[in-house]
C-alpha positions as CSV (number, residue, x, y, z in Angstrom):
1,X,2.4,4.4,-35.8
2,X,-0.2,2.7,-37.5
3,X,-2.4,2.4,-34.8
4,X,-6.5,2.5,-36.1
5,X,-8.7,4.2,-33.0
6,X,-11.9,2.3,-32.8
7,X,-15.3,4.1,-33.2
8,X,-16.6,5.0,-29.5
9,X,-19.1,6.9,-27.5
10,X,-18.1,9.5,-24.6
11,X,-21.0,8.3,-22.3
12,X,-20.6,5.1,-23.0
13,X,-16.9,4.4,-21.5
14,X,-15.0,5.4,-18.7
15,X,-12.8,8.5,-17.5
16,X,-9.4,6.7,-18.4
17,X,-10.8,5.1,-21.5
18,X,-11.3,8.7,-23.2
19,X,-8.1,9.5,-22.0
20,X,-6.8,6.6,-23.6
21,X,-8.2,7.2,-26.9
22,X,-7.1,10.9,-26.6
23,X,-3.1,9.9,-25.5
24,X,-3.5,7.3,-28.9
25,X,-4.7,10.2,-30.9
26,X,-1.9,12.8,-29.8
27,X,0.6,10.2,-30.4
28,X,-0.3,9.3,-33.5
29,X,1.1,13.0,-34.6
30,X,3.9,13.1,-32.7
31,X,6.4,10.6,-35.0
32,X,9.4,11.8,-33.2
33,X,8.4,11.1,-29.9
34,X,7.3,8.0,-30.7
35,X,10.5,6.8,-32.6
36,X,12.2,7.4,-29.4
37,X,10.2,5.4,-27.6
38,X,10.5,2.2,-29.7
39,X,14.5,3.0,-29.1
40,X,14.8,4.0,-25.6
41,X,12.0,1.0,-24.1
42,X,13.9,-1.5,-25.3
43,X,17.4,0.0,-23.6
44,X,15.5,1.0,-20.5
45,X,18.2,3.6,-19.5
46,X,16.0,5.7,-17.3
47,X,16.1,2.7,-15.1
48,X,16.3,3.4,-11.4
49,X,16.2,6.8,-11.7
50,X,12.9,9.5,-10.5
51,X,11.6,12.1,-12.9
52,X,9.5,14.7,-11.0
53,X,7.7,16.5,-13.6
54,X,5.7,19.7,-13.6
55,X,4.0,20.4,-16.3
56,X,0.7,20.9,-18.7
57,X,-1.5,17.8,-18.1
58,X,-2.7,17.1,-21.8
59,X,-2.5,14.3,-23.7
60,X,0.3,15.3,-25.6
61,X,2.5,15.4,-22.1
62,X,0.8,12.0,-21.3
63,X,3.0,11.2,-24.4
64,X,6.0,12.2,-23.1
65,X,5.9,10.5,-19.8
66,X,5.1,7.2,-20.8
67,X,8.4,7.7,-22.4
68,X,10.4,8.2,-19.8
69,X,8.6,5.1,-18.1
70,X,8.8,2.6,-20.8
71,X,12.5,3.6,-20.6
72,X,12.5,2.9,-17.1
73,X,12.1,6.0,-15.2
74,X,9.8,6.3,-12.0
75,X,7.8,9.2,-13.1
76,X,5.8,11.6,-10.7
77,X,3.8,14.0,-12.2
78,X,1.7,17.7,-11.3
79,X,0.0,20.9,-13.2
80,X,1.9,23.4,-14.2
81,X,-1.3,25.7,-14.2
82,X,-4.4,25.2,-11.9
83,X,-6.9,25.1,-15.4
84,X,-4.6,23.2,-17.8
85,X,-5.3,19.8,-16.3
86,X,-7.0,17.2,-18.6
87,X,-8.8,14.8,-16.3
88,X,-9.4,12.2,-18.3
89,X,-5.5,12.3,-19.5
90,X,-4.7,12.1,-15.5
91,X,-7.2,9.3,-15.0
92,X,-5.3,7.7,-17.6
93,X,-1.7,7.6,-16.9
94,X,-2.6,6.4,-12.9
95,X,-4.1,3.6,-14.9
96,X,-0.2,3.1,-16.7
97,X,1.4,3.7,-13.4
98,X,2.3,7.3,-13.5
99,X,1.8,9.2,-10.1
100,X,-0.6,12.0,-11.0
101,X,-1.1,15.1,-8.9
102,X,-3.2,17.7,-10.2
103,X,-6.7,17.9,-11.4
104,X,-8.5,20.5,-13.3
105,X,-9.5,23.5,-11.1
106,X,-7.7,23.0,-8.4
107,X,-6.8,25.9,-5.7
108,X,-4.2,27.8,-5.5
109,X,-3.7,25.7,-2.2
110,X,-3.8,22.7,-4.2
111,X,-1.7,23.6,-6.7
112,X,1.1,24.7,-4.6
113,X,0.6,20.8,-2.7
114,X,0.7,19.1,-5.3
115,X,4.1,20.6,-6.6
116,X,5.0,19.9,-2.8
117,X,4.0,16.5,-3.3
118,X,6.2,15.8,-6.0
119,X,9.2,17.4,-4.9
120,X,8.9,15.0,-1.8
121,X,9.9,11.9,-4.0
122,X,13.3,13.1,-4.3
123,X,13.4,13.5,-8.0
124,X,17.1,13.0,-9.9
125,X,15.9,15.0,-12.9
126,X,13.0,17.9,-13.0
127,X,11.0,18.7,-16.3
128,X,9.5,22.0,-15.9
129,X,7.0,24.3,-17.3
130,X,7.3,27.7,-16.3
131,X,10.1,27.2,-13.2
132,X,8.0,26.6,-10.1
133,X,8.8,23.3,-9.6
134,X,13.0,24.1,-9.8
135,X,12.2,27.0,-7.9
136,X,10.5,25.4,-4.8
137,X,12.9,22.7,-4.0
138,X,15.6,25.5,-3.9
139,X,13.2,27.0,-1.8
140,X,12.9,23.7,0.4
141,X,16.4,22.2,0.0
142,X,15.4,18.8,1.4
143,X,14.1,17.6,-1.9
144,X,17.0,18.9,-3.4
145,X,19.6,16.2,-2.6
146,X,19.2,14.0,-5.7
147,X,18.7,16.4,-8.1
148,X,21.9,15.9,-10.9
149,X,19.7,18.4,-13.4
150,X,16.5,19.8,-14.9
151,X,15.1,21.4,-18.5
152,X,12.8,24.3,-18.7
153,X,9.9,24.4,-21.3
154,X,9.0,28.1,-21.5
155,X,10.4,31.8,-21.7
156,X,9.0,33.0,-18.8
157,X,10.5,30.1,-16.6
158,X,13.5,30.5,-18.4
159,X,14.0,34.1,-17.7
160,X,13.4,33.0,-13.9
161,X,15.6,30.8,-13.8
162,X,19.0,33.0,-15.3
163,X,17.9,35.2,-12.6
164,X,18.1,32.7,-10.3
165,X,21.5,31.7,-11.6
166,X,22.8,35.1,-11.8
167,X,21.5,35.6,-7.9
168,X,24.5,32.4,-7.2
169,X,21.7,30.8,-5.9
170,X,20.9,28.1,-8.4
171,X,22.0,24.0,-7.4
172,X,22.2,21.9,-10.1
173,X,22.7,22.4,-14.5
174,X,19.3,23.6,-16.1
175,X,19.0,22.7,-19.8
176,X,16.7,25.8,-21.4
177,X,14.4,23.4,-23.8
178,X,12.8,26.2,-24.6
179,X,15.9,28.3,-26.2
180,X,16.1,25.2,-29.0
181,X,15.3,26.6,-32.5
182,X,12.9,22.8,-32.4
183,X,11.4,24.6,-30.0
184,X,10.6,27.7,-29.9
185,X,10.8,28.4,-34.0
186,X,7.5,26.2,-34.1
187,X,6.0,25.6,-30.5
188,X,6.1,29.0,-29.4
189,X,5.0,30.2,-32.6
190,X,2.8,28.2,-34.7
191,X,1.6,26.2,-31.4
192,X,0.7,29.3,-29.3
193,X,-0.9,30.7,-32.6
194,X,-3.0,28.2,-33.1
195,X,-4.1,27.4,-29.7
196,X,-4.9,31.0,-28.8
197,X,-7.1,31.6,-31.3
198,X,-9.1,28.3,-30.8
199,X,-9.0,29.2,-27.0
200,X,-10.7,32.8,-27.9
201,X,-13.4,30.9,-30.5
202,X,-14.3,28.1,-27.9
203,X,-14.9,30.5,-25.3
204,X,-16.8,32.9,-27.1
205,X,-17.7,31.6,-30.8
206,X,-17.3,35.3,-31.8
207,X,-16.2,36.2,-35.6
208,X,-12.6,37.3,-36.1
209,X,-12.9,39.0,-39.2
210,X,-13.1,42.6,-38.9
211,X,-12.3,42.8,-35.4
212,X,-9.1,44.9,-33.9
213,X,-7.2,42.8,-31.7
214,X,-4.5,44.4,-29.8
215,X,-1.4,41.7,-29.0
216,X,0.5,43.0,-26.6
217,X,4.0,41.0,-26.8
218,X,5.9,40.4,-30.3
219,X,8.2,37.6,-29.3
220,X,8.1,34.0,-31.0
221,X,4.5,33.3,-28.9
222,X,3.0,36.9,-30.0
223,X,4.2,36.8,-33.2
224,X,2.6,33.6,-33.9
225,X,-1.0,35.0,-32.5
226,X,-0.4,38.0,-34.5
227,X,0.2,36.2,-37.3
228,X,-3.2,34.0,-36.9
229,X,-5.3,36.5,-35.9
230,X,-4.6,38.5,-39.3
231,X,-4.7,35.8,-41.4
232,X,-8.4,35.2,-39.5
233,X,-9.3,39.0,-41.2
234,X,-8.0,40.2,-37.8
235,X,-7.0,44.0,-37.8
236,X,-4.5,43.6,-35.7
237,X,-2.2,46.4,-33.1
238,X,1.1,45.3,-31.5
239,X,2.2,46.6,-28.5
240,X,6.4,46.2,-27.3
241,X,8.6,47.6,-25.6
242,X,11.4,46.6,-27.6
243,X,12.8,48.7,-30.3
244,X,13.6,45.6,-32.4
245,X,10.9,43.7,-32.1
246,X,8.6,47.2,-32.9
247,X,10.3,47.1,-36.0
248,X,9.8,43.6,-37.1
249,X,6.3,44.0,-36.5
250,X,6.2,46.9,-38.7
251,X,8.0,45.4,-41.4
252,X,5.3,42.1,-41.2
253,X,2.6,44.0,-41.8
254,X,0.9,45.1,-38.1
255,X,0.4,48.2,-36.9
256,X,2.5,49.9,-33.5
257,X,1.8,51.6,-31.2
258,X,1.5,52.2,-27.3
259,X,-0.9,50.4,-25.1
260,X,-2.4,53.4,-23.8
261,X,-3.8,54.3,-27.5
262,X,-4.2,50.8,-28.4
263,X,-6.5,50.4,-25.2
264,X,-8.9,53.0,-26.9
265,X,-9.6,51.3,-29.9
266,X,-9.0,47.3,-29.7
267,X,-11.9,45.0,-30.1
268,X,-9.8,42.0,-28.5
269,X,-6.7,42.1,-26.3
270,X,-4.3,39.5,-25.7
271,X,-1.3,39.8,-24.0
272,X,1.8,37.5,-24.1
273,X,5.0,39.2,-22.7
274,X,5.9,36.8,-19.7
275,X,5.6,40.0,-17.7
276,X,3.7,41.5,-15.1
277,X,0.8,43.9,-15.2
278,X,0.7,44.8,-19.2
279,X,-2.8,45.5,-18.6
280,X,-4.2,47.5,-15.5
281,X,-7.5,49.0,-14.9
282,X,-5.6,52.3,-16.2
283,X,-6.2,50.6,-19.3
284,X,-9.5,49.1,-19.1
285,X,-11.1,52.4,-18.1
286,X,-10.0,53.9,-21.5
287,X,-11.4,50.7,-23.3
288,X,-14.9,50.1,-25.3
289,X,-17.9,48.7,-23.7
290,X,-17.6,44.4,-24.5
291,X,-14.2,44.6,-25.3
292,X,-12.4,40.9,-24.2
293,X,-9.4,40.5,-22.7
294,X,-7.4,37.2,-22.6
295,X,-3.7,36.1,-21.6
296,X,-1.2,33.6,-23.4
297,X,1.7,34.7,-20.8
298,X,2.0,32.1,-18.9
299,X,1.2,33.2,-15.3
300,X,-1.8,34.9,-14.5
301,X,0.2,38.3,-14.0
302,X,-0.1,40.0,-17.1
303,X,-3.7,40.9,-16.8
304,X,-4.1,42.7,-13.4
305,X,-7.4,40.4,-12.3
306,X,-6.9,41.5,-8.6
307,X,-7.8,45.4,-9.4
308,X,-10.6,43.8,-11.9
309,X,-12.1,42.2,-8.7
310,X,-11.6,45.1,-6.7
311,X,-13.6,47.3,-9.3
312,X,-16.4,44.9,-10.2
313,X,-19.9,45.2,-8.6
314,X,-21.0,41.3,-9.8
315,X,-19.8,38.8,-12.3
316,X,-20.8,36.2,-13.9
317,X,-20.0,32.8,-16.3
318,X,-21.6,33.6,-19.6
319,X,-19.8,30.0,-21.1
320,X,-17.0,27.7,-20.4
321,X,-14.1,30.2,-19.9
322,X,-15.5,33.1,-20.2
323,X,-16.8,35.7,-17.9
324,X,-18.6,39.0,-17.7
325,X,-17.5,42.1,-15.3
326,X,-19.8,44.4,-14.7
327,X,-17.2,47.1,-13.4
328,X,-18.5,50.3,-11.4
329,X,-17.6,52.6,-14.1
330,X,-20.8,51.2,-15.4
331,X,-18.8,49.5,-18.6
332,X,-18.8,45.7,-18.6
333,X,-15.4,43.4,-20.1
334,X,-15.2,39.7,-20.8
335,X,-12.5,38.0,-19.5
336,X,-10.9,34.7,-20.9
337,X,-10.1,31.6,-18.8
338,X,-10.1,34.1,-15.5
339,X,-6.7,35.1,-17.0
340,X,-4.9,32.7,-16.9
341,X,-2.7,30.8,-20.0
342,X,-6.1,30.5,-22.5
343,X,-5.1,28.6,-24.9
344,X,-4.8,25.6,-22.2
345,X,-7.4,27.1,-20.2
346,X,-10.1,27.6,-22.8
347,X,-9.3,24.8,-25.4
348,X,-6.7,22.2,-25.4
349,X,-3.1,23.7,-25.8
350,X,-0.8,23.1,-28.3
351,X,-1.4,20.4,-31.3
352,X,0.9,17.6,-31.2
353,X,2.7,18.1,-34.1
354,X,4.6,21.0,-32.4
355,X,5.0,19.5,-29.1
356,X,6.6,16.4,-31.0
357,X,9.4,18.0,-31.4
358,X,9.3,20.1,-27.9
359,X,9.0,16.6,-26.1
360,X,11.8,15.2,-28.1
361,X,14.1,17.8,-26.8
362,X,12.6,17.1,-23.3
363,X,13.7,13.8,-23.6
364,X,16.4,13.8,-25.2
365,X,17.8,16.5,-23.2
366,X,17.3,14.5,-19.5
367,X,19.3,11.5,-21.5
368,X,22.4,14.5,-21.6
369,X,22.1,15.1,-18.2
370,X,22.1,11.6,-16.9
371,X,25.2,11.0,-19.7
372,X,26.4,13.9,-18.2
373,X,26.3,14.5,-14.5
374,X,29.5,17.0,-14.2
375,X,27.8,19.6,-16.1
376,X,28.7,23.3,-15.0
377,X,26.2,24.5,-13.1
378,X,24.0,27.3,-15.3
379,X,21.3,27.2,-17.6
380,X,22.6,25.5,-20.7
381,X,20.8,25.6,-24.8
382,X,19.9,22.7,-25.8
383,X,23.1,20.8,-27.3
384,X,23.4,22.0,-31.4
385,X,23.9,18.3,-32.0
386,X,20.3,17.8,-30.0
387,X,18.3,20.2,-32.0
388,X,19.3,18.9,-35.1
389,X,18.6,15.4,-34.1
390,X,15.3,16.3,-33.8
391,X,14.6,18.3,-36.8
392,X,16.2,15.3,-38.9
393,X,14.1,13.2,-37.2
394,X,11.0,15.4,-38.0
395,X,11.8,15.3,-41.6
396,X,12.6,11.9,-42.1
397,X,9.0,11.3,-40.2
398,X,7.6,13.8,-43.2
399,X,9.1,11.8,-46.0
400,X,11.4,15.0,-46.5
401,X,15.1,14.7,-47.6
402,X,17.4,17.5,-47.9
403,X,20.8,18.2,-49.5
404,X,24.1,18.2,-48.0
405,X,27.2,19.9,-49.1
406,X,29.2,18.9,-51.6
407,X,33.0,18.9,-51.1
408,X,34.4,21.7,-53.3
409,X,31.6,23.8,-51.3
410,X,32.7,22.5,-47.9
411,X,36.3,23.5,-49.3
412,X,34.5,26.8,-50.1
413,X,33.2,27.2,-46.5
414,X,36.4,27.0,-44.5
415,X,38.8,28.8,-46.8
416,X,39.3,32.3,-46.3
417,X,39.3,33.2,-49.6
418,X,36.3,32.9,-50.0
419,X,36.5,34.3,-53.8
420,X,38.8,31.5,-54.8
421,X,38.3,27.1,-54.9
């Protein structure tokens, strides 16, 4: 990890060169992922086996994939959302050999190929983000012949997939990356944070501070954006659903209440429930003139754009990611990234630091499949022994060391009595 990136101009190089230098850079802050390269090329275990991948095409994915082909994996690769493509990161990995399809942009059409396209190689392991891969080749069961297992990187495609388990309809063993406390503890929170709120300030360049911004969703990912909204000077309004999670947002500090008197007073909404239609023009009519409206749920569900078009007499694209509805109530609304996921739509998704240890579970989580190919089949956590692998290894990678018990307190730890040694 001690690689130097040479000075360079964007105009003056190539497509695959910037995604080069953008892959290097990501990896550079991903220690984990790296360490299990240097280990895993060498061994090549991955040999002879396909890895059909669908997921976020950034250079902090590229990272992950060259893994599993330095460790001897064919890899084929597509989007897991139509705007989250990096092109230059695509143009890149064809160069190493990877099998890339997706591009930034693409159709609906497209999108739904390309996943096609994939599927058709007759992968033995599937890495998904947000279940649609998994879910199509048990929707075409002719690509699903070779599959021994799969991981899932997200909530919502978690959630999809239980159902499709408790439905009796699901094939193969599903390891739920996402349900790892390596995961979600820091991905989904500090990662989705972050990355929303630079998604909202490349789009728009507006000031945070003293703005209400209503975040509709207090899970890991909406507690994170809560959390980075206020500590921008944010006022910021939670909606939920959830009882619990009300509470807890209480307790750190935001205000509660219901979406229908949030609606009149927010400045900024985002929403982030992995559900569908949080916000409907029902809303929108009772909102401010200007307000913006953005989604870091990740389909393009939560914000109902179809009754948006329906209601608008003309848009248009005031900057990259963002545009302006003029509806026929005569009010006008930004939206950002056309509603879909904005932090990958509208800036570049989550920092590497985070998906370091996301990947590392990716990987590390296919190498328990192929070790174990009997697996019941169900959607499984991630090992224990896994997710502390990878926090050690994100420690020792941070010059950290920790204690371990001593043995009078292990003693102390499995006696009953507790009161006595």
């Amino acid at each position: 990890m001690q690689n130097k990136l040479p000075e360079y101009s964007i105009k003056d190089i190539n497509l695959f060169k910037i995604g080069r230098y953008k892959v290097l850079w990501a990896l550079q802050h991903m220690p984990v992922v790296n360490y299990l390269r240097n280990i895993y090329s060498k061994e090549k275990i991955f040999k002879g086996y396909r890895i059909g991948a669908c997921l976020h095409i950034t250079s902090e994915t590229a990272n992950l994939i060259l893994n599993f082909k330095k460790a001897g994996a064919e890899v084929y690769l597509c989007a897991s959302n139509p705007l989250s493509t990096q092109d230059e990161v695509a143009a890149y990995l064809v160069k190493q050999g990877i099998s890339v399809f997706g591009k930034r942009n693409e159709s609906s059409e497209e999108y739904y190929k390309n996943i096609e396209n994939v599927a058709k190689t007759m992968p033995h392991f599937i890495i998904d983000d947000g279940g649609d891969l998994i879910t199509f080749v048990h929707q075409n069961q002719k690509y699903i012949r070779n599959v021994i297992g799969a991981t899932e990187e997200t909530t919502t495609g978690v959630i999809r997939l239980k159902n499709l388990y408790n439905q009796k309809l699901l094939k193969f063993p599903i390891i739920a990356v996402n349900n790892a406390k390596t995961k979600y503890l820091f991905d989904n929170r500090y990662g989705t944070g972050q990355s929303t709120v630079d998604g909202l300030l490349r789009a728009t360049n507006i000031l945070i501070a003293g703005k209400t911004v209503v975040v509709c969703g207090y899970g890991w990912c909406g507690k994170g954006i809560a959390q980075r909204f206020k500590g921008m000077g944010g006022k910021v309004i939670v909606v939920e659903i959830d009882p619990i999670r009300a509470l807890e947002a209480i307790m750190d500090g935001f205000s509660v209440m219901s979406i229908n008197k949030a609606s009149k007073i927010g400045d900024i909404f985002i929403t982030a429930t992995g559900n569908t239609s949080v916000i409907t023009m029902k809303e929108i009519k009772k909102m401010k003139e200007g307000v913006i409206l953005g989604n870091s749920g990740h389909f393009n569900v939560e914000i109902r754009m179809d009754e948006i078009e329906k209601n608008t007499l003309r848009k248009r694209i005031i900057r990259d990611g963002l545009t302006e509805y003029f509806l026929k109530t005569g009010k006008k609304i930004f939206i950002l990234g056309e509603g879909r996921l904005l932090n990958l739509a509208c800036a570049e998704g989550h920092p590497p630091e985070v998906m370091d240890m996301s990947f590392a579970n990716q990987f590390l989580s296919i190498k328990f499949l192929k070790e174990n190919p009997y697996m019941e089949i169900n959607v499984h956590n991630v090992p224990e022994e896994i997710d502390k692998q990878v926090a050690k290894y994100k420690l020792n990678t941070m010059n950290v060391k920790i204690d371990s018990l001593t043995k009078i307190q292990k003693k102390y730890l499995s006696s009953w009595e507790l009161g006595t040694l």
